[in-house]
MARTORTI-921088 format. One line per 10 residues: number of its first residue (from 1); their letters; for each residue x, y, z of N, C-alpha, C. Coordinates in pm, 1 decimal, decimal comma. Layout:
<rs>
NUM	A	X:Y:Z:X:Y:Z:X:Y:Z ~ ...
</rs>
This chain:
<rs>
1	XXXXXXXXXX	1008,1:-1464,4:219,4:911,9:-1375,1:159,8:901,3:-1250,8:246,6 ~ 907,0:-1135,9:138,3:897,0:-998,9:235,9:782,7:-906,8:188,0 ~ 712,2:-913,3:285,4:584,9:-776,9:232,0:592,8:-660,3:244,0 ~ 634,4:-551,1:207,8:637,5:-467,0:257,2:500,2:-365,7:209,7 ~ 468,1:-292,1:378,7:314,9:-229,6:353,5:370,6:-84,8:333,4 ~ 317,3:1,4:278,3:336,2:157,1:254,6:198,0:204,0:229,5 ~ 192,9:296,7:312,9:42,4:391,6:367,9:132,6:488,9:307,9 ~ 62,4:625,6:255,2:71,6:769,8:184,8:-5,7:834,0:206,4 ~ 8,2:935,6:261,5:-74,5:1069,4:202,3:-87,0:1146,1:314,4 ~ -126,2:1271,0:273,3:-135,1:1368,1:382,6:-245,6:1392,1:540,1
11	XXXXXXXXXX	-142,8:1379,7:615,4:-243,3:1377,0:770,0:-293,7:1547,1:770,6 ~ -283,1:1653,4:738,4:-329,4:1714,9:730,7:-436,7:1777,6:628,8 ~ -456,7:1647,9:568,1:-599,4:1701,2:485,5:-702,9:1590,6:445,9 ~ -722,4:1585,2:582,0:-878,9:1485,7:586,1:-844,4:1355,4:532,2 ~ -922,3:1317,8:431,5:-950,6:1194,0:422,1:-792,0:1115,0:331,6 ~ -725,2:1239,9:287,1:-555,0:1181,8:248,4:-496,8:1132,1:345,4 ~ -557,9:1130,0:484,3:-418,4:1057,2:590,2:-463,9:907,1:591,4 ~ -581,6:852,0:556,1:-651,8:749,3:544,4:-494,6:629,7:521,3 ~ -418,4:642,4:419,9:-287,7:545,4:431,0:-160,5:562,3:534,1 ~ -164,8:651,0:598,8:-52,6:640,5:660,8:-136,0:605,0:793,2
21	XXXXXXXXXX	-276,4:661,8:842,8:-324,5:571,4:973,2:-320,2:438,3:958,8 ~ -358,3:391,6:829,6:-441,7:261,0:847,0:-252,6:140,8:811,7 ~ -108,0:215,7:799,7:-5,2:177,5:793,6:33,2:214,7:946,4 ~ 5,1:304,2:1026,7:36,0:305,8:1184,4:-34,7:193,0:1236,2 ~ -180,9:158,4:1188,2:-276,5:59,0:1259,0:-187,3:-86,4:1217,6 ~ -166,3:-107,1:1125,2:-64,0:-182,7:1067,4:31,3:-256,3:1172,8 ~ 108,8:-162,7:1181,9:284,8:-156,6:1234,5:211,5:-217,8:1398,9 ~ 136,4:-139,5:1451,5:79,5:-175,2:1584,8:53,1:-299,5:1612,3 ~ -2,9:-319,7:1527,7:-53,5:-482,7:1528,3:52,5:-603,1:1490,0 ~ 144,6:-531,4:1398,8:214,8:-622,2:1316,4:328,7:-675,0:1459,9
31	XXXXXXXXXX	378,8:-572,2:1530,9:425,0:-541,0:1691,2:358,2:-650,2:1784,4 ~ 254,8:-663,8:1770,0:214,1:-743,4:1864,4:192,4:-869,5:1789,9 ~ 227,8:-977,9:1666,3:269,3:-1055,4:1597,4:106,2:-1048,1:1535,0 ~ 82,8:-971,9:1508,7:-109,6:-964,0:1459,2:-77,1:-1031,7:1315,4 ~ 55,1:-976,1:1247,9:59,7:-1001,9:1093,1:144,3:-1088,7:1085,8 ~ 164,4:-1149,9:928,6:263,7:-1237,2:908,5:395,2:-1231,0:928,4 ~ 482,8:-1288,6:977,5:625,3:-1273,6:1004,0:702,6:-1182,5:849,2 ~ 805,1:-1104,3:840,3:874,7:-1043,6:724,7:770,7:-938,2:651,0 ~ 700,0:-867,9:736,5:584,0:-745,7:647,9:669,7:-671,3:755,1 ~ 674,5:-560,3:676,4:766,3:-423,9:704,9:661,7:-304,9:678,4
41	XXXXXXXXXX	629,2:-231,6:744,4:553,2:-149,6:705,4:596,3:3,2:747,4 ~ 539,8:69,7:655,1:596,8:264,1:601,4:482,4:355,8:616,8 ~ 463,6:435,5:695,6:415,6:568,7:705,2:448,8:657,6:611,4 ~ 412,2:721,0:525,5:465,7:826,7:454,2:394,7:936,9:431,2 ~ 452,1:1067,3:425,8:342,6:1180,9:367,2:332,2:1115,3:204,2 ~ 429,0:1111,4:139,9:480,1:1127,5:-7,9:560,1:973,4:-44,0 ~ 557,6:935,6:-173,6:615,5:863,7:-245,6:725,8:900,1:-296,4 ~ 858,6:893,9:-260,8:990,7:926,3:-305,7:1093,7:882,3:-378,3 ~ 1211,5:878,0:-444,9:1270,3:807,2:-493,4:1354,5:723,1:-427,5 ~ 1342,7:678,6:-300,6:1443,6:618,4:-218,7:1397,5:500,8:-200,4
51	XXXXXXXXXX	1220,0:527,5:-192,1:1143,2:386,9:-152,7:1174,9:294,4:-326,9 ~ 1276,3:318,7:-363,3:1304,1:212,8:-492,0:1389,0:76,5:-441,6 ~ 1453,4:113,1:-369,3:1581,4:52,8:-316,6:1482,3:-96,2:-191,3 ~ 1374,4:-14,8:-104,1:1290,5:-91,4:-18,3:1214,7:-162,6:-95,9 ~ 1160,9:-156,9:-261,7:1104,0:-231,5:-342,4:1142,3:-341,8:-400,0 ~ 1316,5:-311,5:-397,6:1380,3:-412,0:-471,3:1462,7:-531,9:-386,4 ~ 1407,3:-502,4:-240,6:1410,5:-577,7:-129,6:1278,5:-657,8:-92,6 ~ 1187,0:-653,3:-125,6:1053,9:-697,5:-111,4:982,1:-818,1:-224,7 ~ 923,2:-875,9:-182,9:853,0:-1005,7:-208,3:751,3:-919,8:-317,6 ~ 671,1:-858,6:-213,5:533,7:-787,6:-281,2:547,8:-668,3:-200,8
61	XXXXXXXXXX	447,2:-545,9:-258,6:460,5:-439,3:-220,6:284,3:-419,0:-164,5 ~ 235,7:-316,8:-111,9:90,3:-294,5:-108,8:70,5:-129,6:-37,6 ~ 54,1:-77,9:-135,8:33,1:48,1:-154,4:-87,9:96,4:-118,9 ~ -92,0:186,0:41,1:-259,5:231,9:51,9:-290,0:379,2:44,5 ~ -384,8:411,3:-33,2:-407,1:577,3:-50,2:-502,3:580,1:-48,8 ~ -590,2:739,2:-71,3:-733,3:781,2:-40,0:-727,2:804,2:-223,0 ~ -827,7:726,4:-207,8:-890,2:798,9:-373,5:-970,9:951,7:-409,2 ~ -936,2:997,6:-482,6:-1031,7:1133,6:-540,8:-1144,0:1061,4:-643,2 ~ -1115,6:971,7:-689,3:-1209,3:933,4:-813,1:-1270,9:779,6:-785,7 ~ -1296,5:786,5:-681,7:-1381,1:634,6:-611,2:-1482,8:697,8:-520,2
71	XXXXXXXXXX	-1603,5:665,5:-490,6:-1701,6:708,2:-405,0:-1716,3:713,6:-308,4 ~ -1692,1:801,1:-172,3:-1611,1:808,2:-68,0:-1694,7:691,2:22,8 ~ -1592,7:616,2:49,7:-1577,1:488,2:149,5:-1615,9:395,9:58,5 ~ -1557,2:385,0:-48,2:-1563,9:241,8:-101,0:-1391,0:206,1:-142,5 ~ -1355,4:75,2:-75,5:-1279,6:-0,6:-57,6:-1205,2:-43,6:-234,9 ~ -1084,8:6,2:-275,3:-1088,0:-95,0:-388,3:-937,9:-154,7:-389,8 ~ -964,0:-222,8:-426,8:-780,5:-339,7:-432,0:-771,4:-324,3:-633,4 ~ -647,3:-326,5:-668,3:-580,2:-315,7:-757,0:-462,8:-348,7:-776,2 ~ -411,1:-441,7:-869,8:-303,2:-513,3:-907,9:-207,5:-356,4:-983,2 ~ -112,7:-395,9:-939,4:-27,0:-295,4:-1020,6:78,7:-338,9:-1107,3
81	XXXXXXXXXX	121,2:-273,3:-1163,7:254,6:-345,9:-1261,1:339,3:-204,3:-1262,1 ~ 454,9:-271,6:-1347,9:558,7:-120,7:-1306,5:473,4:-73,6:-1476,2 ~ 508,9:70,0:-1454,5:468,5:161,6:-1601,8:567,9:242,2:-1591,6 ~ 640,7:300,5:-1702,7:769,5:408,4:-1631,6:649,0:516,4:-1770,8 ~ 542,8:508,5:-1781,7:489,6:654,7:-1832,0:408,4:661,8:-1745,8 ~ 369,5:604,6:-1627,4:251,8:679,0:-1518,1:377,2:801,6:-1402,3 ~ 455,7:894,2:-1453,8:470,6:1002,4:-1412,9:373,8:1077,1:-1312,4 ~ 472,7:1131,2:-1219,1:384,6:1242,9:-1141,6:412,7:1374,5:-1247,1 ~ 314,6:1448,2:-1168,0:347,4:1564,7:-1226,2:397,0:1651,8:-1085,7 ~ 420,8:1608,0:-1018,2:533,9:1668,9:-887,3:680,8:1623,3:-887,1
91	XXXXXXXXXX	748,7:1680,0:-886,9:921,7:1648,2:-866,9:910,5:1553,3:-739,4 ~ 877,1:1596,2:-655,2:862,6:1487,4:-528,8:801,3:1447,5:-475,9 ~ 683,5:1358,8:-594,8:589,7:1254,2:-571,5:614,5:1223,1:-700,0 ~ 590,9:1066,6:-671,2:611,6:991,4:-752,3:484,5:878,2:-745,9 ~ 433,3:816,0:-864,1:317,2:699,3:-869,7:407,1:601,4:-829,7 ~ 320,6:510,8:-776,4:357,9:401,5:-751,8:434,7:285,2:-838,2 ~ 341,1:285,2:-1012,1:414,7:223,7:-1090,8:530,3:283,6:-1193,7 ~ 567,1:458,7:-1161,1:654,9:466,7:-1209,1:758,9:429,0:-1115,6 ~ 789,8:397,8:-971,4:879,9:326,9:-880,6:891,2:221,8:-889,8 ~ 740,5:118,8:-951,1:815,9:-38,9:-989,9:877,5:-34,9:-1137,9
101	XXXXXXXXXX	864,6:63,4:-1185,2:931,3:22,2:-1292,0:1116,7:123,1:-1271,4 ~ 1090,0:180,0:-1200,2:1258,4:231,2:-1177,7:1285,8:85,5:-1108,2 ~ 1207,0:18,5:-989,2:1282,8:-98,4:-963,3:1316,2:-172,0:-1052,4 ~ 1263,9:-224,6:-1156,6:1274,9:-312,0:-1254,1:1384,1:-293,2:-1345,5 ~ 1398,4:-164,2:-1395,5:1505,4:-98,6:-1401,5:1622,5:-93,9:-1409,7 ~ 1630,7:-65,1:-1278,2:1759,7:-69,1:-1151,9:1804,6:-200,8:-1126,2 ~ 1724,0:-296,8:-1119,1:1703,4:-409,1:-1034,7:1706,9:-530,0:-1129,7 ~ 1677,5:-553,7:-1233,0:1615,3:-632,5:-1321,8:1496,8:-689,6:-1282,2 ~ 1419,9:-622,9:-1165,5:1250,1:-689,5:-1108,4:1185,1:-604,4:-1056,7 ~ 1052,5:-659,8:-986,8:1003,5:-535,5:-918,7:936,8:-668,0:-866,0
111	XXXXXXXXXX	841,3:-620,4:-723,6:811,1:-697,9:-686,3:672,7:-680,1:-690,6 ~ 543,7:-775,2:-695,1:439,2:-841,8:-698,6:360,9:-682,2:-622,8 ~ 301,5:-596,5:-725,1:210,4:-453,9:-605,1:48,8:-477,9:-595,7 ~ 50,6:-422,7:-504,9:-93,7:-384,0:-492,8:-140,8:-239,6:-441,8 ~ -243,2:-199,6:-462,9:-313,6:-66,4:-432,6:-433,6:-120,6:-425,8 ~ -422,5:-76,6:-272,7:-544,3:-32,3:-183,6:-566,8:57,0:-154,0 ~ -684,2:122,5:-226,6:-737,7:253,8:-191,6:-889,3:233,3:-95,4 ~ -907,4:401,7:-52,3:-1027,7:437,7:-38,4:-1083,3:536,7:-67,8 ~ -1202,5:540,7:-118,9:-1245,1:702,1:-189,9:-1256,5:810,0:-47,9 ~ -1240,5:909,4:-98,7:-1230,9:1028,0:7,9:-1348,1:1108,9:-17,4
121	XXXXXXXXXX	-1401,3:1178,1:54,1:-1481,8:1301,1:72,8:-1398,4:1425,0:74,6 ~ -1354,7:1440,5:153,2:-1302,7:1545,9:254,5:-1137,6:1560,7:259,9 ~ -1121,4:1703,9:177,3:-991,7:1751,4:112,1:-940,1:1831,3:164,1 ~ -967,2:1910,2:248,6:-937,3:2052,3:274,2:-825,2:2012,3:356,3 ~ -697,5:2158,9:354,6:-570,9:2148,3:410,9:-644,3:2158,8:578,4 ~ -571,4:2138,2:647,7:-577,5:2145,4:810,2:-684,8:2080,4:857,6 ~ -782,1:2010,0:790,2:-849,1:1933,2:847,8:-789,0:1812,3:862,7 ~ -792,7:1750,6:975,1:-695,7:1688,3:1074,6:-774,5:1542,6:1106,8 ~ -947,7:1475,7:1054,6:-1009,8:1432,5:1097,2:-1083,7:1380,5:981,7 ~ -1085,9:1244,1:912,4:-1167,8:1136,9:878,3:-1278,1:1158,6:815,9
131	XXXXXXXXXX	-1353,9:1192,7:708,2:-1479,2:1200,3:693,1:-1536,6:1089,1:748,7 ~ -1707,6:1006,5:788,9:-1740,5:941,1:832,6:-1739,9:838,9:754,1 ~ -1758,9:851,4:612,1:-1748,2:693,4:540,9:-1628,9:684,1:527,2 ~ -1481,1:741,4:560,1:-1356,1:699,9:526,7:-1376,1:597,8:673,2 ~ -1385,4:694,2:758,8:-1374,0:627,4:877,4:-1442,3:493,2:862,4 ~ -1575,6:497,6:867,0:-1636,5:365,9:839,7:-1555,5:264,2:738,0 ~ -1531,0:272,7:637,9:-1461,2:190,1:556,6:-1336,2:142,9:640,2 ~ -1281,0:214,2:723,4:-1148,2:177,9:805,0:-1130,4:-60,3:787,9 ~ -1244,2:-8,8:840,4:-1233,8:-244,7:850,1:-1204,0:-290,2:708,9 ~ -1250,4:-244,0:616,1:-1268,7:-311,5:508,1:-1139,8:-301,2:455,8
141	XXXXXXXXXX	-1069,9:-177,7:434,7:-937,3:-147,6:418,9:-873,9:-220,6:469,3 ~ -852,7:-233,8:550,3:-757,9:-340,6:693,7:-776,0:-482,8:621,1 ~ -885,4:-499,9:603,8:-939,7:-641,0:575,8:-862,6:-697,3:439,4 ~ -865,6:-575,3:316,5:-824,2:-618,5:215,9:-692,3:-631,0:229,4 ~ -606,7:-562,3:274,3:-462,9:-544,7:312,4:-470,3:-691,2:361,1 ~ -494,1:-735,1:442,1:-480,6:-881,3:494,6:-520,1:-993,0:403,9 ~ -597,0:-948,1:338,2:-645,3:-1056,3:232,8:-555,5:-1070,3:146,4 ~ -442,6:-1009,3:62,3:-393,6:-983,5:-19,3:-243,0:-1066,9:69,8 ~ -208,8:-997,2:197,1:-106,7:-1122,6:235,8:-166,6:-1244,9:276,2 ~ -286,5:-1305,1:305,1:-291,2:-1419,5:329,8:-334,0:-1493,8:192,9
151	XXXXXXXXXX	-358,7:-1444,1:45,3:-368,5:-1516,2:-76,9:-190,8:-1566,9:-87,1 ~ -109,2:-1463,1:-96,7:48,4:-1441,5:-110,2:114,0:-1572,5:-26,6 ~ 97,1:-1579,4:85,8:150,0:-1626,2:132,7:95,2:-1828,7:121,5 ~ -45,6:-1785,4:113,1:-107,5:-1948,3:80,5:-36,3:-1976,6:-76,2 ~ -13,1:-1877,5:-178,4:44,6:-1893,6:-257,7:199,2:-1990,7:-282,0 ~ 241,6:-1888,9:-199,6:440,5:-1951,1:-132,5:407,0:-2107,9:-84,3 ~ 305,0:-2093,1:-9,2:310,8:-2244,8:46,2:234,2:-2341,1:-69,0 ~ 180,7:-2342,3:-123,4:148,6:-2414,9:-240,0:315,8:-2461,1:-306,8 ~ 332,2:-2336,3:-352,2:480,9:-2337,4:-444,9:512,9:-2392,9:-404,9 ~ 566,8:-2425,6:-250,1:693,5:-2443,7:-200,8:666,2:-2633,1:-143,2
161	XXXXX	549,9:-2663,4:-135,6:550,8:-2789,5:-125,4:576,2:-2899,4:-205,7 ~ 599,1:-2988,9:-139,4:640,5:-3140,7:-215,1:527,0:-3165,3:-301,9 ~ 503,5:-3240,8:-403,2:404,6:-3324,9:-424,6:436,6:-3473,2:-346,3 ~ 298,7:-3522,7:-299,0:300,6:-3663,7:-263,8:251,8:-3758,0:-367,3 ~ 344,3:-3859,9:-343,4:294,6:-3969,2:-428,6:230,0:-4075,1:-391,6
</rs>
């Protein structure tokens, strides 16, 4: 089983770097065996067409971004599925479920997503620094990200056991 984590969004505008810190906080920990063995985790400004290929290598996916349309510092988890009509309207950004569905695609699958967001405050280019409820929400984020591999993985081990008689 492979998890792979992917944080997005821009470190230069406030509360958008919220996925690629809380995917550095990630990797740090994951380094020091904090996370489950086979989670791979991605920093990114942007969602690209390359991360198709890392999807169709993966167990489950878990996608973290700052929300515009959630109430800044509230935590939300979301099941995803591939959609090939959730289009960006940028050439080089791409949604998340139009990439599971190029995996699916490409691939004949996609693997098991999730989105974890957090609502944002604070937009502006060159601000370099956290609004206080992004920041505050920081645990809860972390928390759900972990929750989501330790359902997954209690999952696998269910599957994967014997029945006793």
């Amino acid at each position: 089983m492979h998890t792979l984590i992917i944080g997005y969004g821009s470190p230069i505008r406030g509360d958008d770097a919220v996925g690629p810190l809380l995917a550095d906080r990630i990797a740090e920990q994951a380094a020091q065996g904090d996370w489950p063995d086979h989670t791979e985790v991605q920093a990114r400004h942007i969602l690209t067409a390359e991360i198709v290929a890392d999807l169709e290598q993966a167990t489950r996916v878990i996608f973290i971004d700052a929300a515009a349309d959630t109430a800044a510092g509230e935590v939300r988890t979301l099941p995803l599925r591939p959609d090939p009509t959730a289009l960006s309207t940028m050439a080089h950004f791409h949604d998340p479920r139009e990439l599971l569905a190029w995996c699916e695609g490409l691939y004949g699958r996609a693997p098991e997503a999730w989105l974890v967001s957090v609502g944002g405050a604070a937009w502006d280019y060159g601000h370099f620094d956290l609004s206080p409820a992004v920041h505050a929400a920081l645990p809860a984020a972390m928390a759900a990200v972990r929750t989501i591999c330790a359902l997954a993985a209690e999952n696998t081990t269910r599957t994967h056991q014997r029945p006793t008689s």
